[in-house]
C-alpha positions in Angstrom: 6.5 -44.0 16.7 8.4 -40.9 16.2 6.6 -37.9 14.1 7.5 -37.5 10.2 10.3 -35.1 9.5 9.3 -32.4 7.5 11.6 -31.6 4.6 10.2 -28.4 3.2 7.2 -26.0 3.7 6.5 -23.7 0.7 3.9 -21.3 0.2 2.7 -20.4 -3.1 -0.9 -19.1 -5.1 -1.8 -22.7 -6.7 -0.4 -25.9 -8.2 -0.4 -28.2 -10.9 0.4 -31.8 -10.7 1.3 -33.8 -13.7 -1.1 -36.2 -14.3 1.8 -39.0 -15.7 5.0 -38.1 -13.4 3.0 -37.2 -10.6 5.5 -34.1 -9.8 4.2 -30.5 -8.4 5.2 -27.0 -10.2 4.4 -24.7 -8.0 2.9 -21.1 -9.0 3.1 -17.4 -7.5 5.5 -18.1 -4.6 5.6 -16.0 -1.5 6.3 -15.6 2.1 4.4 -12.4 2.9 0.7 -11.3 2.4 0.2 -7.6 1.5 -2.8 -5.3 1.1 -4.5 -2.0 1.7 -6.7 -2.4 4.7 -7.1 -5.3 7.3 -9.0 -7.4 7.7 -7.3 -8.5 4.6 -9.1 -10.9 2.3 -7.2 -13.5 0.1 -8.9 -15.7 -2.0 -6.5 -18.7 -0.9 -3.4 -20.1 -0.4 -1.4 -23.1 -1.2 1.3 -24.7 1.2 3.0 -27.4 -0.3 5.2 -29.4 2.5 7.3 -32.4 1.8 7.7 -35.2 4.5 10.0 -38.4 5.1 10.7 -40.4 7.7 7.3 -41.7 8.3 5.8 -44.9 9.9 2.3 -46.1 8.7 -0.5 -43.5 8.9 0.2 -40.0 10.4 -2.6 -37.6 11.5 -1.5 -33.8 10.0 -2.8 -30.8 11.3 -1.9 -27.4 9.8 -2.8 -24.3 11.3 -2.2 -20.3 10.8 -2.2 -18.3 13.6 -1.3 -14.6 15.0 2.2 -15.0 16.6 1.1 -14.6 20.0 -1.5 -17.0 19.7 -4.1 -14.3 21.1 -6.5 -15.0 18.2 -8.3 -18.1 17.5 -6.5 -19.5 14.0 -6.8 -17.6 10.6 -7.7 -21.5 9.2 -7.1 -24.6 10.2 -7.0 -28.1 8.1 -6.9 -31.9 9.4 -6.2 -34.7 7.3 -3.8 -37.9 6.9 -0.9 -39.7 5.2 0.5 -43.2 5.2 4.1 -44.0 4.5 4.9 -47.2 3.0 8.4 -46.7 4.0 10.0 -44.1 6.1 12.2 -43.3 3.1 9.5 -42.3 1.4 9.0 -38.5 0.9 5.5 -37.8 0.8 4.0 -34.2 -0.7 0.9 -32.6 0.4 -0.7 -29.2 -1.2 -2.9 -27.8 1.1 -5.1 -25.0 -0.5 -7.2 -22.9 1.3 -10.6 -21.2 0.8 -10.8 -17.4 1.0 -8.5 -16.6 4.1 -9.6 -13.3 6.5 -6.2 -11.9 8.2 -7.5 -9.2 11.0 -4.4 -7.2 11.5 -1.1 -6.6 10.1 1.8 -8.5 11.8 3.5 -11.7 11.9 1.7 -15.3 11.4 2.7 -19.0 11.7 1.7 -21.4 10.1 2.3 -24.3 11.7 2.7 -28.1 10.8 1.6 -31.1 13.2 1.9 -34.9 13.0 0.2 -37.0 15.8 -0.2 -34.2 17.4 3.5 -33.4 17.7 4.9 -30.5 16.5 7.3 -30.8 13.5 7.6 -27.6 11.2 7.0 -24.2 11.5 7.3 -20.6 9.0 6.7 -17.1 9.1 3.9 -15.5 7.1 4.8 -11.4 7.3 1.1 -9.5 6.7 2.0 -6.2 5.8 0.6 -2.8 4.2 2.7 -1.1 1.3 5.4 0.9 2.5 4.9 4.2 3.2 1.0 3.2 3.7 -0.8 3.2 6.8 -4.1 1.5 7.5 -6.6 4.7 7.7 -4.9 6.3 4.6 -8.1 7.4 2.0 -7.4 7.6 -1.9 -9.1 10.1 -3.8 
């Protein structure tokens, strides 16, 4: 069977999903993760993706990692969906605990069904401009 499709990957600080439509609002949006010294600590993140063109049951793996791959992943989550229909677009929040970044730099977080590869998204981890890493305040 061929892998899911995935429609859209969006990172944001939480969710909410409406208990009688069923629909996701997304809150705090972002595509970068910025802070004062690294390791950098956040308390979590959400990554709503949206997926069609499924067959039955499809084993999803999401995973952040370094974008060399020289690190073992900042987190990693396992977990499944069934389509009734491959027309059917299927939405996932994933929300992590507390997530440790090491070092500044670029991230992936990448998107697996079946153990094929089907999305992928840059997560920027950055200090403030004009800041480096062994500044002191006073």
């Amino acid at each position: 069977m061929p892998a899911p499709v995935c429609l859209a990957m969006v990172v944001c600080d939480s969710f909410y999903k409406d208990p009688f439509t069923g629909k996701h609002t997304l809150i705090g949006t972002f595509s970068g993760l910025m802070g004062t010294e690294f390791p950098l600590t956040h308390p979590h993140i959400t990554i709503n993706v949206a997926l069609t063109d499924g067959h039955g049951r499809s084993v999803l793996r999401l995973e952040m990692v370094d974008v060399d791959e020289e690190r073992e992943a900042v987190f990693n989550f396992d977990g499944t969906v069934t389509f009734a229909h491959p027309r059917d677009v299927v939405k996932i929040c994933f929300k992590t605990p507390a997530v440790s970044v090491p070092e500044a730099g670029e991230y992936r977080l990448r998107l697996f069904a079946d153990g094929e590869f089907i999305m992928e998204r840059t997560i920027l981890a950055t200090l403030p401009e004009g800041f480096a890493d062994d500044d002191e305040f006073e």
